[in-house]
KOLZASE-961265 format. One record per atom (N, C-alpha, C): x, y, z. Coordinates in steps of 0.02 Angstrom, whole numbers, padded with zeros to 5 digits, always signed. Atoms other than C-alpha are relative to their C-alpha. Layout:
XYZ ...
end
This chain:
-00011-00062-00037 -01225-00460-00927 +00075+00008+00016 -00078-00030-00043 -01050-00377-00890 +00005-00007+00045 +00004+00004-00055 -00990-00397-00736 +00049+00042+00018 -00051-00025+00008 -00879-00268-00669 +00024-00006+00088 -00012-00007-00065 -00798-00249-00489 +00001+00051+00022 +00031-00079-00031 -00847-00103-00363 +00022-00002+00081 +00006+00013-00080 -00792-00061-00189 -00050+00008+00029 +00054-00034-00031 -00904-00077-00078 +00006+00013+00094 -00018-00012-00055 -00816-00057+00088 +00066+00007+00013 -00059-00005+00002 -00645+00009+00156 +00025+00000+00075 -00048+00006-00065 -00537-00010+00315 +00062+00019+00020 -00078+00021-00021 -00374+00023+00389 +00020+00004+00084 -00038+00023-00053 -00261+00000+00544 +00041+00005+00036 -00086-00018-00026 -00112+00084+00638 -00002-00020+00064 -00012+00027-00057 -00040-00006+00784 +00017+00079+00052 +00008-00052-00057 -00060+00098+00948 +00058+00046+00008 -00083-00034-00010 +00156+00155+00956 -00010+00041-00065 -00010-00072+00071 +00146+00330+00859 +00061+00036+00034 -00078+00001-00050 +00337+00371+00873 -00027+00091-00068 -00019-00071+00044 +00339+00576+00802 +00067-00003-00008 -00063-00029+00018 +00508+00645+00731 +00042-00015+00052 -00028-00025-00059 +00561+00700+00887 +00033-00058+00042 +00011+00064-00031 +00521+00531+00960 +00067-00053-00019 -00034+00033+00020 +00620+00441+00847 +00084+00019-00001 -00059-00001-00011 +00775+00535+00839 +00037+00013+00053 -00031+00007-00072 +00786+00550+01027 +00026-00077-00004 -00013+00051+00047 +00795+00365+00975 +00068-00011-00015 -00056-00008+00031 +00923+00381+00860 +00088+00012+00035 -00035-00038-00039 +01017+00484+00963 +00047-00045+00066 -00036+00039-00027 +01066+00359+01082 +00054-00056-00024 -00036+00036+00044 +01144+00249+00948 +00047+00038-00037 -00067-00034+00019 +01244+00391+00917 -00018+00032-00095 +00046-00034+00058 +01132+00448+00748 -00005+00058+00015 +00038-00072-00015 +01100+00615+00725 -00046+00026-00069 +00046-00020+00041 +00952+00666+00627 -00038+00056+00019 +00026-00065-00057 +00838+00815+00680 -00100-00008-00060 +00090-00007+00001 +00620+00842+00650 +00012+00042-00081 -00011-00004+00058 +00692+00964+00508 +00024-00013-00074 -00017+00022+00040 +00776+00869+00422 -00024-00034-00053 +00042+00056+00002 +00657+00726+00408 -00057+00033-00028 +00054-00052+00012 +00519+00865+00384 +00024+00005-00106 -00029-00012+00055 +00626+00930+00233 +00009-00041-00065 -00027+00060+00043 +00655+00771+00123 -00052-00032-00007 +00034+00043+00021 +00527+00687+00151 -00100+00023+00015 +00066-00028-00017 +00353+00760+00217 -00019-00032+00053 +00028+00027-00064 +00357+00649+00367 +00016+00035+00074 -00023-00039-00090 +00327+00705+00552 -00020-00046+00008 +00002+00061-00044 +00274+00534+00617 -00012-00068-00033 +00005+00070+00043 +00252+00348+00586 -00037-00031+00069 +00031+00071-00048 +00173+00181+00684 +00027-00064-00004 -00021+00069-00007 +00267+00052+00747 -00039-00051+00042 +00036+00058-00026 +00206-00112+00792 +00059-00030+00080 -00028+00030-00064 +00257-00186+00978 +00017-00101-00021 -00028+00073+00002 +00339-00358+00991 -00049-00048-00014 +00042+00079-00004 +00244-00531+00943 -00077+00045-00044 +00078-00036+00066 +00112-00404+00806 +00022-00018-00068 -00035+00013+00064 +00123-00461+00642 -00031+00039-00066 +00057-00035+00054 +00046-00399+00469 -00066-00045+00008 +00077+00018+00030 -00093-00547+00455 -00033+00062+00103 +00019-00014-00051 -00128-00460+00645 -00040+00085-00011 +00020-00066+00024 -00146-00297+00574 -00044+00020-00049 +00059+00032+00060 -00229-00341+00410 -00052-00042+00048 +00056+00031-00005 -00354-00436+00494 -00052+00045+00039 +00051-00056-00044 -00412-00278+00616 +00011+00049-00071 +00016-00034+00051 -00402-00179+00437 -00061-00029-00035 +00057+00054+00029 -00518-00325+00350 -00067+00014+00047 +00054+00007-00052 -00635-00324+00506 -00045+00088-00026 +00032-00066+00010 -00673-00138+00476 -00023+00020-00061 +00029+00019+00035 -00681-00168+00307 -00050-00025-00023 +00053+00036-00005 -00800-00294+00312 -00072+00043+00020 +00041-00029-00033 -00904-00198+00435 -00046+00072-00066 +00012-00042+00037 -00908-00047+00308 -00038-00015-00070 +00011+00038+00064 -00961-00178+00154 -00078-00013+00021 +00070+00005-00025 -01130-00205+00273 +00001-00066-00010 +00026+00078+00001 -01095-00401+00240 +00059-00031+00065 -00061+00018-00041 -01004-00545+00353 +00046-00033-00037 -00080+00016+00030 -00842-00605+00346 -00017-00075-00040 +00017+00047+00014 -00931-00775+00294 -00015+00000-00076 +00028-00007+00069 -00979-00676+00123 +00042-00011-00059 -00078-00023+00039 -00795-00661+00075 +00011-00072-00027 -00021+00066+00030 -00748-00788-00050 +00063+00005-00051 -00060+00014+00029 -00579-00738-00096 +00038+00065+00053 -00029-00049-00027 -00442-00662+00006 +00065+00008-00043 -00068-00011+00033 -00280-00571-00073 +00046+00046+00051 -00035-00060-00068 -00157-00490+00051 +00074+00003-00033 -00048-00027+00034 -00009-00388-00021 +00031+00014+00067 -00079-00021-00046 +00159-00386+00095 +00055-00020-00018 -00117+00015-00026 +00372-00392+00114 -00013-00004+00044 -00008+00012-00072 +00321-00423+00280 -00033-00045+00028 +00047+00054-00009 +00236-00584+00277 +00033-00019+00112 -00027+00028-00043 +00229-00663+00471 +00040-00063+00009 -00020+00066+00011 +00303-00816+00405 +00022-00018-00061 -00009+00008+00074 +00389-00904+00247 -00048-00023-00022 +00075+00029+00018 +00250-01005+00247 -00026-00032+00061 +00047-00013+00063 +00101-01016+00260 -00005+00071-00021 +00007-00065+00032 +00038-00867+00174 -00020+00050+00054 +00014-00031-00049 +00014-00723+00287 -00088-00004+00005 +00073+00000+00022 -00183-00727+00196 -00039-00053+00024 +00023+00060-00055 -00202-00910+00269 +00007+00029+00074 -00007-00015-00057 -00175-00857+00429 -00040+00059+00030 +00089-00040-00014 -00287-00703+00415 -00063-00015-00015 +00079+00028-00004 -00433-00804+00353 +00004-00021+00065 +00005+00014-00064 -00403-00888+00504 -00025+00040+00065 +00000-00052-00071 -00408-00747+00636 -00068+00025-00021 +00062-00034+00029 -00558-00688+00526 -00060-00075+00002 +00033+00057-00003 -00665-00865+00551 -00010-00017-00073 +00027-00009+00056 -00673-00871+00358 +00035-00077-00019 -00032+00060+00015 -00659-01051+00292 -00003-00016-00064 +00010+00022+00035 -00616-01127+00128 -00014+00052-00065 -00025-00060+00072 -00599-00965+00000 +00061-00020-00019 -00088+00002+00030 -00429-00966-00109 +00012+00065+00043 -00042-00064-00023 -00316-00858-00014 +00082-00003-00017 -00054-00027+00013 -00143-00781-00062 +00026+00063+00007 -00031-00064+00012 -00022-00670-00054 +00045+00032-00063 -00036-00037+00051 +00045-00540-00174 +00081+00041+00016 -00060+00000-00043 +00240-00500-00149 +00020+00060-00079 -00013-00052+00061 +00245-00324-00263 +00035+00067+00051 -00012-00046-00051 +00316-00225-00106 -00032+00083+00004 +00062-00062-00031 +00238-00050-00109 -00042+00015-00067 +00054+00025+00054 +00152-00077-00284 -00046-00060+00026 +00049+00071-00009 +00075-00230-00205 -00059-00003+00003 +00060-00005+00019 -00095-00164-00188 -00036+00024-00039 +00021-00002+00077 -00106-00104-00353 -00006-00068-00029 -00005+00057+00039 -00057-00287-00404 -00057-00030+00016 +00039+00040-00028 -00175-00371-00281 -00088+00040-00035 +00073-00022+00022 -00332-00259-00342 -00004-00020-00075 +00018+00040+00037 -00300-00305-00500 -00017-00067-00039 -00024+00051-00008 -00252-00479-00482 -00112-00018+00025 +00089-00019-00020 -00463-00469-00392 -00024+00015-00045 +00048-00019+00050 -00533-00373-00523 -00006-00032-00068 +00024+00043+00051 -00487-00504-00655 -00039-00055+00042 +00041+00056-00047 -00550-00630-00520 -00082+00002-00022 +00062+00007+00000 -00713-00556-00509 -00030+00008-00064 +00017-00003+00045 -00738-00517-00683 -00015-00047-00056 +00018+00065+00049 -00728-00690-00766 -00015-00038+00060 +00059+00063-00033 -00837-00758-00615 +00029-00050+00074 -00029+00045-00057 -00714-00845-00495 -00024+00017+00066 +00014-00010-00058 -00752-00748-00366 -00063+00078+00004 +00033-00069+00015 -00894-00615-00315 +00006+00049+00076 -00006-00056-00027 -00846-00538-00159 +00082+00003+00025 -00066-00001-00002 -00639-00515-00130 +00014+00047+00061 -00021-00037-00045 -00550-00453+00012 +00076+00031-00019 -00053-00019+00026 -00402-00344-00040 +00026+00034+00072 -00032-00031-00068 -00266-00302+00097 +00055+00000-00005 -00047-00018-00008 -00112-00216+00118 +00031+00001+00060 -00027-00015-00113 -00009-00242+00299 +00070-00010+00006 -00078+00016-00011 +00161-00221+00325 +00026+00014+00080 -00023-00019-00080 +00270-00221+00486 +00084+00009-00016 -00077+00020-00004 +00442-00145+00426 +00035+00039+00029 -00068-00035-00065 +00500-00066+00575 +00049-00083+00001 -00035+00061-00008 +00560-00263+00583 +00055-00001-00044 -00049+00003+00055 +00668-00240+00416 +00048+00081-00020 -00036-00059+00018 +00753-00070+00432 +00079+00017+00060 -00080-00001-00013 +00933-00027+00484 -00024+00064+00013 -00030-00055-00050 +00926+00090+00629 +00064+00047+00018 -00077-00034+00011 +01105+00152+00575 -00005+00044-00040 +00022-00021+00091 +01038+00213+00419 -00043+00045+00007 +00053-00044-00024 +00960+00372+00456 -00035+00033-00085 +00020-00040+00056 +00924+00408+00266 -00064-00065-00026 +00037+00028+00022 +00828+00248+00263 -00070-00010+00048 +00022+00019-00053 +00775+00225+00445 -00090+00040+00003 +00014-00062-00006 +00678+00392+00447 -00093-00012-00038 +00045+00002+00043 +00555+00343+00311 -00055-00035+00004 +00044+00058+00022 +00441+00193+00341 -00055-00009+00074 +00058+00011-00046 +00296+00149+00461 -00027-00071-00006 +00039+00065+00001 +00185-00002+00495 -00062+00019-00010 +00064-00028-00007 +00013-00012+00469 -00051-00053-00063 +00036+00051+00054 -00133-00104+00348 -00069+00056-00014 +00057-00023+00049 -00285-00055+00231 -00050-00053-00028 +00037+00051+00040 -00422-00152+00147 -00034+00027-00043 +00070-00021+00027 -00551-00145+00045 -00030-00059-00031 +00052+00064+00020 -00721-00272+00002 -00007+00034-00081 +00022-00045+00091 -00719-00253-00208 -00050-00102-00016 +00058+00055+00025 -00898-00344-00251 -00008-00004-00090 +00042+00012+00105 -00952-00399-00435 -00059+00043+00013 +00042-00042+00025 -01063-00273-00493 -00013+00005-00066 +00017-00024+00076 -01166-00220-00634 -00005+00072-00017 -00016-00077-00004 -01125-00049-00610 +00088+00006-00011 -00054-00039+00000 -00959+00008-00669 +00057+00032+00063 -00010-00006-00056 -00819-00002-00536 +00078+00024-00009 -00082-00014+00051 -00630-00021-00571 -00020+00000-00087 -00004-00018+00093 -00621+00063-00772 +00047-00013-00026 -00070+00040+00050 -00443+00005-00805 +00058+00001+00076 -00064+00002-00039 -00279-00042-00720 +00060-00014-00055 -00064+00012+00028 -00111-00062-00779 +00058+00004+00050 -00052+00019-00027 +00048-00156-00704 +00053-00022-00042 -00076+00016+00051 +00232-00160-00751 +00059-00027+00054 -00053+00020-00034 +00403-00226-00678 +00071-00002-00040 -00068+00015+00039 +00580-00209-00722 +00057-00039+00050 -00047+00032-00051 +00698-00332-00625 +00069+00034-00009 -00062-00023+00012 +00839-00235-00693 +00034+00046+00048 -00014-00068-00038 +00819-00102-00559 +00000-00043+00066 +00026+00031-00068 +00796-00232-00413 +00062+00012+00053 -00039-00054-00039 +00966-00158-00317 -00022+00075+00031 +00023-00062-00060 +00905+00001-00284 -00055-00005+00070 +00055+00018-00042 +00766-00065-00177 -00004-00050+00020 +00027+00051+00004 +00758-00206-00082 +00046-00007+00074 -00023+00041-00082 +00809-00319+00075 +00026-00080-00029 -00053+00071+00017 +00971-00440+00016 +00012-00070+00028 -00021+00081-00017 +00943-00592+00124 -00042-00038+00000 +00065+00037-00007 +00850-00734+00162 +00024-00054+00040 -00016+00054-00036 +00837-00885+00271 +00027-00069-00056 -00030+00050+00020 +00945-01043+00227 +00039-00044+00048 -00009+00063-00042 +00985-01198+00342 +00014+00038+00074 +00015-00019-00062 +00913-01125+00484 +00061+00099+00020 -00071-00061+00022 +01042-00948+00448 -00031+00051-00029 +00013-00040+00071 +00993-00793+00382 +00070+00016-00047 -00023-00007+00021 +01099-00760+00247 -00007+00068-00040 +00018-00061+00030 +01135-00603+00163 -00015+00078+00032 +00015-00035-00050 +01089-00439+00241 -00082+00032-00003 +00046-00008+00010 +00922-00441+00309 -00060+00082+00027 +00001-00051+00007 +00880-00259+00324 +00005+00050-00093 -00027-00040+00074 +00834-00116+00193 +00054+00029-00030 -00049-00050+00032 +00928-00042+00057 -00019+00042-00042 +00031-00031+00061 +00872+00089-00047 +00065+00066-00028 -00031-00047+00058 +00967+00211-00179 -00059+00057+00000 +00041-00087-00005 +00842+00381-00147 +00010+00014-00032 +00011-00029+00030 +00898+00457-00279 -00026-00023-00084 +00014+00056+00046 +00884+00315-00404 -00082+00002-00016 +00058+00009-00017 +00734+00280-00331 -00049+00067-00018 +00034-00083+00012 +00650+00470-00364 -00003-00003-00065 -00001-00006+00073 +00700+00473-00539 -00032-00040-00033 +00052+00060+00008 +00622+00310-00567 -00062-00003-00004 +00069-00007-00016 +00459+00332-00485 -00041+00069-00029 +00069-00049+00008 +00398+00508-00531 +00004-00008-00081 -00005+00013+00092 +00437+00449-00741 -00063-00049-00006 +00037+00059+00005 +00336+00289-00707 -00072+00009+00040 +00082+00000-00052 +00193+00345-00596 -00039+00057-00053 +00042-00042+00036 +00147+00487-00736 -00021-00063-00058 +00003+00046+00076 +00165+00345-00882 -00074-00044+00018 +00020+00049+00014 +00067+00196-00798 -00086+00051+00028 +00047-00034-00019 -00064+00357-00730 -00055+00008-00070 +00017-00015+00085 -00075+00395-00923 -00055-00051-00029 +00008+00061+00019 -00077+00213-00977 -00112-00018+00027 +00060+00044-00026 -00246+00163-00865 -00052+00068-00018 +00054-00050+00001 -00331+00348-00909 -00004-00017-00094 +00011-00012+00091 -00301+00308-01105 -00072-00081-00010 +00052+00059-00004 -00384+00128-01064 -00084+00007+00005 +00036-00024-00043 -00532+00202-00997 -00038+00052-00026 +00008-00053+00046 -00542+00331-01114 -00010+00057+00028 -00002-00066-00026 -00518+00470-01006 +00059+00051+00021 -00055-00036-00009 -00417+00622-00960 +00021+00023+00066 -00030-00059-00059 -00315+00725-00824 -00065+00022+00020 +00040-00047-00037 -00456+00821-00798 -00077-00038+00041 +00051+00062-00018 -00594+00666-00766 +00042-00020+00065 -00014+00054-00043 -00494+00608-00611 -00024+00055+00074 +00030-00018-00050 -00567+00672-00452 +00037+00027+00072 -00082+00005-00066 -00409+00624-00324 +00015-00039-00034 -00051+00033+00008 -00257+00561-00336 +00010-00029+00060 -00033+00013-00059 -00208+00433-00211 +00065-00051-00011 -00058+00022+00037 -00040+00395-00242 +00040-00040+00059 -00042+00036-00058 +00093+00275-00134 +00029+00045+00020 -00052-00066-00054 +00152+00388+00019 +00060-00020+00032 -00066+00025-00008 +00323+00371-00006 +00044+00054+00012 -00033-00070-00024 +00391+00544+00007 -00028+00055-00030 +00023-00034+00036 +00310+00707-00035 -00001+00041-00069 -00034-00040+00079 +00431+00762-00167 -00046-00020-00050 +00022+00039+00061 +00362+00614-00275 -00070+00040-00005 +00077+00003+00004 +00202+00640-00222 -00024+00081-00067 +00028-00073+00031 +00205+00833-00295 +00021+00016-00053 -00015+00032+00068 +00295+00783-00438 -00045-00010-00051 +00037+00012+00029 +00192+00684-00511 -00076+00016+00004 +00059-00026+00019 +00037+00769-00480 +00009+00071-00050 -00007-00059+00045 +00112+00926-00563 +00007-00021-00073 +00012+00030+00072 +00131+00811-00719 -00063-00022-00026 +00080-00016+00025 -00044+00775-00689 -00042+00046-00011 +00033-00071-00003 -00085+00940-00685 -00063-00003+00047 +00065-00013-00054 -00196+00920-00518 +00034+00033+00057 -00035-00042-00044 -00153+01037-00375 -00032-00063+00061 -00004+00030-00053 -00110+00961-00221 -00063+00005+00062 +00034-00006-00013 -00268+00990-00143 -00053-00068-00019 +00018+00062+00021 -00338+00841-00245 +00047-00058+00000 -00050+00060-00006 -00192+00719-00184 -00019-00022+00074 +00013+00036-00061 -00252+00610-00036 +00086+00008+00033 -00061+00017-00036 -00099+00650+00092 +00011-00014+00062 -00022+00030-00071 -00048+00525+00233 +00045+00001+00015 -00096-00003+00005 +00144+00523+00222 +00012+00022+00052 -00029-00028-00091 +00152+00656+00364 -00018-00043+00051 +00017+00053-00094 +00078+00537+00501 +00007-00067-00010 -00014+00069-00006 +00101+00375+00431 +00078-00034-00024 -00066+00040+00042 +00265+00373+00333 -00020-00046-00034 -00001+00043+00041 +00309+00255+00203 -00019-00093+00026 +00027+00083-00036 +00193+00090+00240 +00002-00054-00047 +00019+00067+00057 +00214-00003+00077 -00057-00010-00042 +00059+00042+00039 +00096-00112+00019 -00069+00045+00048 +00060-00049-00023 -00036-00017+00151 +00008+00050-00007 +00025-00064+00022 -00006+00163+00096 -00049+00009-00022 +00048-00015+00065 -00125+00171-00031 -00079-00001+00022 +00053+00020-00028 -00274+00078+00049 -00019+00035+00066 +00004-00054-00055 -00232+00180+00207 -00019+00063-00015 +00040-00073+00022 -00250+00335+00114 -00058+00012-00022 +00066-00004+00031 -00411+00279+00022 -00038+00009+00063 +00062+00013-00051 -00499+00226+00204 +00004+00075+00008 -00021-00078-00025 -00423+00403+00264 -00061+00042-00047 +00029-00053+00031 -00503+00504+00109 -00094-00007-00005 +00063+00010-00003 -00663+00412+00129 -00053+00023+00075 +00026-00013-00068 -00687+00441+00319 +00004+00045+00032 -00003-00071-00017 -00635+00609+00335 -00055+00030-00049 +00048-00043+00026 -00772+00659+00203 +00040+00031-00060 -00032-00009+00070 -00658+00687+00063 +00007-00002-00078 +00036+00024+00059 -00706+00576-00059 -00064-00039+00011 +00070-00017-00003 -00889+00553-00110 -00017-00051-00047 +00035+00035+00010 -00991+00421-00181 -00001+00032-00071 +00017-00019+00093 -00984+00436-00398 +00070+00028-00017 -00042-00023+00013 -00813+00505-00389 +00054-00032-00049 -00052+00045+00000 -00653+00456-00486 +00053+00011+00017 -00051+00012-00040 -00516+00392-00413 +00068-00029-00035 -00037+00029+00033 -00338+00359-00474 +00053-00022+00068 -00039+00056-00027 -00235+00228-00375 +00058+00011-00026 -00063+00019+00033 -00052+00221-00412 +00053-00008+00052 -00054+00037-00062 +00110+00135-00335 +00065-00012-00031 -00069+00053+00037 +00303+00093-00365 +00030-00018+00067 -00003+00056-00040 +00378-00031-00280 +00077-00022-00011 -00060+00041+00014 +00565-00129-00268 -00017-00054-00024 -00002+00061+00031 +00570-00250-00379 +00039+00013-00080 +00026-00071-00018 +00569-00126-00474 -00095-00019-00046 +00084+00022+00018 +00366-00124-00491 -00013+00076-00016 +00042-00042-00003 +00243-00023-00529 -00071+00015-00021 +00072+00011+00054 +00036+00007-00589 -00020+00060+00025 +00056-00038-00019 -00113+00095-00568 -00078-00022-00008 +00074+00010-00004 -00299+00078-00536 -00031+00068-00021 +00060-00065-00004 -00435+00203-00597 -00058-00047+00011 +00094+00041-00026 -00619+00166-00516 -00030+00078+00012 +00057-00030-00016 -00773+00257-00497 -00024-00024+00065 +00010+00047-00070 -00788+00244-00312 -00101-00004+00026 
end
């Protein structure tokens, strides 16, 4: 018998501090920044984000995403026999942020890891699962996205500052004999790893380097809406299907431009694009999974539907998932 992988439950998680526009560049404003609600509106499609309060980490956030998850899967956390958790914002070098959320989750003795694909990461981690469950290793997987990078952004930097949020996603993907994920496809070019990224790291007790973002925006744009139509292509040719077979788009909410971009290359009107961006800003590795719980719990998306997943990432990354949710 085939075995294929299927969600069967989804979750996510925004810490209680919802800073709006306004919020933030009053903010700003004291540091002698000046940004304004239109501006921020204009560029990017965000009016608010969620920061996390002192001593919160991602496994803290991922693990109240997992929990709801779980809950939604109708099994316990005891069923889970593999965890994968996608962040740049691990709480620690080591252990894995994923050890540390089995932990908080009572779950003992699964393989757990983390995936380090920054806002592609839960494209990587679902597929990284869906070969899991498909040659048998594992049959029920916990997939989770949680970042916390209000911690990693340069408050000087109002072109970078402006953009990003905290927050986590999950989802329970079981072995099934029903048809679940139909194809994925992941790519990476290290060549681009300057435009995107956070230059330091710890060394004899020192950070070294500068540990705060950097991103190239315009780099970055040109990049992502070429590569989010290709690897969209790539997993619908796998799959054997077209543009017009995909149901929603839920794409990484990284700024709306992209977002309307590349759906106009998909030829789907924005009406079929799951959009969180305005209230959550750019969350990373939890966009995606945030937007799925979102399109599932508002009544959006529907039981038999399909769904196309897609993400780019600093590294420079990028994939996509198609499933029949």
């Amino acid at each position: 018998m085939t075995i294929y992988s299927r969600i069967s439950g989804t979750g996510s998680y925004l810490p209680p501090r919802r800073l709006t526009n306004a919020d933030l560049v009053a903010e700003l404003a004291v540091q002698g920044i000046e940004s304004s609600d239109e501006w921020i509106v204009e560029r990017t499609g965000i009016r608010a984000r969620h920061f996390v309060e002192a001593g919160v980490g991602s496994s803290d956030l991922g693990a109240e995403a997992a929990t709801r998850a779980i809950k939604a899967a109708g099994c316990q956390a005891s069923d889970i026999d593999l965890i994968i958790v996608a962040t740049s914002t691990p709480d620690m070098v080591f252990p894995s942020t994923a050890a540390l959320l089995q932990n908080k989750l009572g779950i003992v003795g699964c393989p757990v890891f983390d995936v380090q694909a920054v806002c592609s990461g839960f494209i990587y981690a679902m597929t990284v699962a869906d070969a899991m469950i498909k040659t048998g290793t594992a049959k029920r997987a916990l997939v989770i996205g949680a970042e916390v990078f209000s911690r990693i952004l340069d408050f000087k930097d109002r072109t970078t500052c402006v953009l990003f949020g905290d927050g986590a996603g999950a989802v329970v993907l079981e072995a099934s004999s029903t048809p679940g994920i139909l194809a994925t496809d992941i790519h990476a070019d290290g060549k681009y790893a300057d435009i995107l990224c956070v230059p330091g790291h710890v060394s004899g007790g020192a950070i070294l380097g500068d540990p705060v973002l950097k991103m190239d925006g315009q780099a970055v744009f040109k990049l992502a809406v070429g590569v989010l139509e290709e690897t969209a292509r790539a997993s619908l040719s796998k799959a054997g299907l077209n543009d017009t077979d995909i149901d929603w788009l839920i794409p990484h909410q990284a700024n709306i431009r992209i977002m309307q971009s590349t759906a106009r290359k998909l030829k789907m009107p924005m009406e079929k694009v799951i959009v969180t961006v305005d209230q959550h800003g750019n969350t990373s590795a939890a966009s995606i999974p945030l937007a799925l719980d979102h399109g599932i719990r508002t009544g959006q998306i529907h039981k038999g539907q399909t769904l196309m997943l897609e993400g780019v990432g600093g590294g420079f990354t990028w994939g996509s998932v198609l499933l029949k949710y």
